[in-house]
ZAMARGU-4260 file (C-alpha; in steps of 0.2 Angstrom, whole numbers, plus 5000, padded with zeros to 4 digits):
<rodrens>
0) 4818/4842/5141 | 4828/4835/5159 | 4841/4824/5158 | 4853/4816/5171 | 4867/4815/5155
5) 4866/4823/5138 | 4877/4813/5127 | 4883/4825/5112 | 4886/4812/5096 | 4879/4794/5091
10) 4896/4786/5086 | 4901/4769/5094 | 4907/4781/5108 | 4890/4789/5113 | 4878/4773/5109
15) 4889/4765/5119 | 4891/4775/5132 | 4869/4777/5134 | 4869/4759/5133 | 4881/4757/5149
20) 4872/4771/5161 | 4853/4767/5153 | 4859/4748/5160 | 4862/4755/5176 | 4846/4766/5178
25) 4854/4783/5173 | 4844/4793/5163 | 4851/4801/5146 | 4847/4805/5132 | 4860/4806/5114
30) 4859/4819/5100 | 4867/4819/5085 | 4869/4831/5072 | 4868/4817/5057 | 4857/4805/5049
35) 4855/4787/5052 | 4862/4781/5037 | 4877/4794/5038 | 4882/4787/5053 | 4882/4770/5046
40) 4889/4775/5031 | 4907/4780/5040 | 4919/4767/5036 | 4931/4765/5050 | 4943/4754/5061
45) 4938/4736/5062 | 4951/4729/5075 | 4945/4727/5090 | 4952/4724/5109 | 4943/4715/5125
50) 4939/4730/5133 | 4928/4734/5117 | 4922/4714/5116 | 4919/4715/5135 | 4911/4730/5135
55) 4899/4724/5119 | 4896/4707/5131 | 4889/4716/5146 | 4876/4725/5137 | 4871/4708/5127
60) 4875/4717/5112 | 4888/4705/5104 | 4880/4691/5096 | 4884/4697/5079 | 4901/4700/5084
65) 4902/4683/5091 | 4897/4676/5075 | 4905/4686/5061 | 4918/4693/5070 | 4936/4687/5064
70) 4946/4680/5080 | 4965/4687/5077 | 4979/4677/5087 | 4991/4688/5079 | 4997/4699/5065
75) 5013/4702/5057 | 5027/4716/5050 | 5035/4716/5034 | 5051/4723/5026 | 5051/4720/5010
80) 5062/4703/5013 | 5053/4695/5027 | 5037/4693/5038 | 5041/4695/5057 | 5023/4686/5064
85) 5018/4692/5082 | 5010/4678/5090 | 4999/4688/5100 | 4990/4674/5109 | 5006/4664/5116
90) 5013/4680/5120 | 4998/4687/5129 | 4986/4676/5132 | 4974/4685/5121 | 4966/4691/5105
95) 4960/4702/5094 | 4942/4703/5085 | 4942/4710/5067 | 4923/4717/5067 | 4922/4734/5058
100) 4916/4749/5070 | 4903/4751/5057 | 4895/4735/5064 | 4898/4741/5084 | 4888/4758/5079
105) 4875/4748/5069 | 4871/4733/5083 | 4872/4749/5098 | 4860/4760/5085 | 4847/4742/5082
110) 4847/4741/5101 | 4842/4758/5106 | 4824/4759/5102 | 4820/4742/5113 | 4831/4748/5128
115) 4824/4764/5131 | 4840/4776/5123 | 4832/4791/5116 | 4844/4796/5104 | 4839/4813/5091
120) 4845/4812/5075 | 4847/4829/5066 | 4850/4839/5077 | 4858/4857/5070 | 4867/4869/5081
125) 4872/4861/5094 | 4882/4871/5108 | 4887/4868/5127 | 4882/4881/5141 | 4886/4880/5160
130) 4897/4869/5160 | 4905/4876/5176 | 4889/4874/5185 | 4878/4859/5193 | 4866/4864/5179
135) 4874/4862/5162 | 4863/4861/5146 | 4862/4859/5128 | 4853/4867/5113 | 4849/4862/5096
140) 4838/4867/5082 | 4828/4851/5077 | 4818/4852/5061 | 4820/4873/5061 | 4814/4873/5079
145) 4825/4878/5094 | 4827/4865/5106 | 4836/4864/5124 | 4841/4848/5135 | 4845/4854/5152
150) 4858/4842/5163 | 4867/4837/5176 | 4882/4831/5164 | 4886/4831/5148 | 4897/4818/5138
155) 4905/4825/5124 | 4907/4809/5112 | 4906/4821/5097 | 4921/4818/5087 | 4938/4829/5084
160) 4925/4843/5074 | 4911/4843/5088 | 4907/4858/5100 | 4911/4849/5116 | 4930/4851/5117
165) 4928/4869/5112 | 4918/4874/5127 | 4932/4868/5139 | 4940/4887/5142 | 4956/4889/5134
170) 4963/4897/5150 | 4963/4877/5158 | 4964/4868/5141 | 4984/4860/5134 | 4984/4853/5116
175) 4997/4841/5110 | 4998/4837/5090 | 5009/4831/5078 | 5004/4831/5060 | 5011/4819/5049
180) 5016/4821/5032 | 5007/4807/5024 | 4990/4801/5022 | 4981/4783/5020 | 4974/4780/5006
185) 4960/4765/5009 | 4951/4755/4997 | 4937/4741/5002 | 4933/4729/4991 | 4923/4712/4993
190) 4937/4701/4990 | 4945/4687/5001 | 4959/4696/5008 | 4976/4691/5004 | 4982/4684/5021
195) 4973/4677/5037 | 4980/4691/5050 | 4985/4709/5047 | 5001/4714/5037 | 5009/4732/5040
200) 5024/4732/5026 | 5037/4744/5025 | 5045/4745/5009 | 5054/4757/5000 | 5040/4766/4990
205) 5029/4767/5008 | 5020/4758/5019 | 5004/4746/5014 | 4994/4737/5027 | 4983/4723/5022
210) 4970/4718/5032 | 4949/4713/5032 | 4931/4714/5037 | 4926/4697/5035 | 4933/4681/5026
215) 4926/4689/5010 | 4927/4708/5011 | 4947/4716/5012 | 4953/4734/5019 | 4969/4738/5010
220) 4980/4755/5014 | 4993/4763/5007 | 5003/4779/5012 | 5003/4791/4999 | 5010/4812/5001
225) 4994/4824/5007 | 4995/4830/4990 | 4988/4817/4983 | 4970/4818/4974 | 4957/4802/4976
230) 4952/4803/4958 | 4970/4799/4951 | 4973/4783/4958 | 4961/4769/4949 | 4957/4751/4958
235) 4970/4747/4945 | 4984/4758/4952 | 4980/4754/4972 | 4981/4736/4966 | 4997/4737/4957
240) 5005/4747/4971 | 5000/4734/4984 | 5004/4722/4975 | 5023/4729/4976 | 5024/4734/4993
245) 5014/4723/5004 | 5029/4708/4993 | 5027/4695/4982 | 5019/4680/4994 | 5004/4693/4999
250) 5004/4698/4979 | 5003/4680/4973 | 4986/4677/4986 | 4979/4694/4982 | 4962/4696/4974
255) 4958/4711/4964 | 4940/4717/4962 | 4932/4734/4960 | 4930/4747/4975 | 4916/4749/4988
260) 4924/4763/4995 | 4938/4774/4993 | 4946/4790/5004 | 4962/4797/5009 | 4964/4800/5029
265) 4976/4811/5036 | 4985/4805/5051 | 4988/4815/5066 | 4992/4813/5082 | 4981/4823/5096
270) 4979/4824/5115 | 4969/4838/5122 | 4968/4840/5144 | 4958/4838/5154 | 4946/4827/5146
275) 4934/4832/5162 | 4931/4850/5165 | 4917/4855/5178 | 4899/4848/5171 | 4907/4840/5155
280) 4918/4824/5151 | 4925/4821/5136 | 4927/4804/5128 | 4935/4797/5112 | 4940/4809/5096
285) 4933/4823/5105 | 4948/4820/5118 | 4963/4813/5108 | 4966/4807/5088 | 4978/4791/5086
290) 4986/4786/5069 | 4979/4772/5064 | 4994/4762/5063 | 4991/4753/5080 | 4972/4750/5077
295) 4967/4761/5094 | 4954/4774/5091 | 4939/4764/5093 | 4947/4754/5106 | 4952/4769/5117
300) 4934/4777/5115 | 4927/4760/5123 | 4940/4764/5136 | 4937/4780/5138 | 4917/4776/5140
305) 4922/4761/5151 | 4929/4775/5163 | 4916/4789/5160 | 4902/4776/5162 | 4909/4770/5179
310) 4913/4789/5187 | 4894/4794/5181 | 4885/4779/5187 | 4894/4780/5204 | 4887/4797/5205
315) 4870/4794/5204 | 4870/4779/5211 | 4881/4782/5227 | 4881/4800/5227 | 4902/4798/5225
320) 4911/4812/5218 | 4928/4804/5219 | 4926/4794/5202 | 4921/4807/5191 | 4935/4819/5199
325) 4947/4807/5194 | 4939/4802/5176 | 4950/4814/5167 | 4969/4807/5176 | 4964/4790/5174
330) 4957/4791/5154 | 4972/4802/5151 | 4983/4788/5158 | 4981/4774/5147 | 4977/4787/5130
335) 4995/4793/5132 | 5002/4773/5132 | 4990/4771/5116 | 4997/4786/5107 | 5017/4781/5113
340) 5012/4764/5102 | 5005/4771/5089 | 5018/4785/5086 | 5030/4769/5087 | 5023/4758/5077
345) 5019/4774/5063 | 5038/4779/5066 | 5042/4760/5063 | 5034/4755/5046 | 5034/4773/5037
350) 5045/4780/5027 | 5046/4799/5030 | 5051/4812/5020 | 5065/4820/5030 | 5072/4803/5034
355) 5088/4800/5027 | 5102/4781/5029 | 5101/4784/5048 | 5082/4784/5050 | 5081/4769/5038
360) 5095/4760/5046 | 5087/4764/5063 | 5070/4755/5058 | 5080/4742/5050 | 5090/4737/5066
365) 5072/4741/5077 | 5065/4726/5065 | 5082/4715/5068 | 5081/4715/5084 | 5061/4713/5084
370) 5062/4697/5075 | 5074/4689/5087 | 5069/4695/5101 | 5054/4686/5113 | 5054/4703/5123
375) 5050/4714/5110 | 5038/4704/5103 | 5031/4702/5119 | 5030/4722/5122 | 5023/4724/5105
380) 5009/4711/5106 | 5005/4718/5126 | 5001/4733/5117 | 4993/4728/5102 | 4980/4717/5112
385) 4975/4732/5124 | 4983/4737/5141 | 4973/4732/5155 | 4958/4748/5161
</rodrens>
């Protein structure tokens, strides 16, 4: 099989990404190691920024968002005493959608077949050759049978576990990480959730963030140690530990009810450079790993296909090779702002182990001067929203 761009991963990022250039006449085609329903059965973020609403209008893709989706005009940090409300809209002008990425991969995947994206599902095997030549390609083994997708790019949207990332040569590649020593421990439930707009608490037995998929079904978090095992905490004990961190008001308007879905997520912190090297362009978790403090993976993904789809389409279509040159600088650019906020915002509401009175009184003073201060309100709401692509 030929291919102008084979796209390695049918996440939001690589559906999204076909959808852009197949709108724009450039042929490509998606494979995926997984199943349908595996895809659709990752739960994931559900805050999402214009550039990833803007990106869903262009296509025509976002009528279910605009009708289920949750309009956010702001969200709020609490400290165990208080709630400090961001007014994100009369700080910025805009909002945020609440509109879980399992619906963006779900209205991208529905859409394929009708607009021409070819996208292979269980595909085993797959490895990256050439990338350092005009003529890149792909193999797989589909159904015990080998299989090969020859290129004249590939898209590497293929996760932080895909093969993509690790056929960039070590002798151009820089990592940058930093582990944390906590994990998220997430339970959905289909319940009202407790509060209108998104609460990040820090209290003194950890963080807790309450927030929603729709004005009946909640996604709570708490922090718990990496030791932890999923099969020791209960409903009952999540409940009763949200119940005391996320404070008494959110307690008192909480409903309990049993799981959907529970998991604990380790956070980490992750850029790799270049996300372009030769033939191949990285975009997504194949690239960098935010925390999800700050509600930024999928919304940098978008980003980083907003960018990828532009430097390929000019490529085809205007034989330029100026934007895919730059893909890399420019994707780079706003991931390192996205991962400054959501370092911050981790630092902010966790408690850490090796914290001792200074590092508490530190956040303590950070959220003083948050709650009295339009120009840190404004920053934090700035970068909440999404910086400008």
């Amino acid at each position: 099989m030929k291919t102008q761009v084979a796209i390695i991963g049918a996440g939001p990022a690589g559906l999204l990404l076909g959808h852009l250039l197949k709108a724009e006449g450039v042929d490509c085609v998606v494979i995926e190691r997984q199943t349908p329903d595996y895809v659709l059965g990752r739960i994931r973020a559900g805050v999402l920024e214009q550039i990833t609403v803007d990106l869903m209008a262009r296509l025509g893709l976002d009528e279910r968002l605009r009708a289920e989706g949750l309009v956010e005009e702001g969200f709020n940090l609490a400290d165990g005493e208080r709630l400090i409300r961001i007014d994100v809209a009369n700080l910025t002008g805009q909002t945020v959608v609440v509109y879980g990425q399992t619906e963006i991969t779900k209205d991208l995947m529905d859409a394929a077949p009708a607009r021409g994206l070819p996208v292979i599902y269980g595909a085993e095997d797959v490895a990256v050759f050439d990338i350092e030549t005009d003529a890149p390609y792909v193999t797989y083994t589909l159904d015990g049978a080998p299989q090969r997708i020859d290129a004249r790019f590939i898209a590497g949207c293929d996760g932080f576990h895909g093969p993509s990332r690790k056929a960039i040569p070590a002798s151009v590649a820089r990592e940058y990480e930093r582990v944390y020593p906590f994990g998220w421990l997430g339970i959905l439930a289909d319940v009202p959730p407790c509060n209108h707009e998104l609460i990040y608490a820090n209290h003194q037995r950890g963080f807790a963030l309450a927030s929603m998929r729709s004005h009946t079904r909640s996604r709570y978090y708490i922090d718990v140690p990496l030791t932890e095992k999923i099969e020791d905490w209960s409903d009952d004990r999540i409940w009763d530990e949200l119940a005391i961190r996320l404070g008494p008001d959110a307690a008192a308007n909480m409903t309990r009810g049993p799981s959907i879905e529970k998991s604990i997520a380790p956070l980490r912190s992750y850029v790799f450079e270049p996300m372009r090297h030769g033939s191949l362009l990285l975009c997504g978790d194949a690239a960098h790993i935010v925390p999800p403090t700050g509600a930024k993976g999928l919304n940098l993904a978008a980003s980083d296909v907003h960018y990828a789809a532009h430097a390929l389409t000019h490529y085809f279509k205007r034989a330029d090779n100026d934007a895919i040159a730059g893909y890399s600088a420019k994707a780079l650019a706003r991931v390192w702002k996205s991962e400054r906020f959501s370092w911050t915002l981790t630092k902010l509401m966790h408690r850490f182990p090796d914290d001792g009175p200074f590092e508490r009184a530190m956040q303590v003073a950070e959220l003083d001067y948050i709650a009295s201060s339009t120009a840190a309100q404004m920053s934090i709401a700035e970068n909440y929203v999404g910086l400008p692509v």
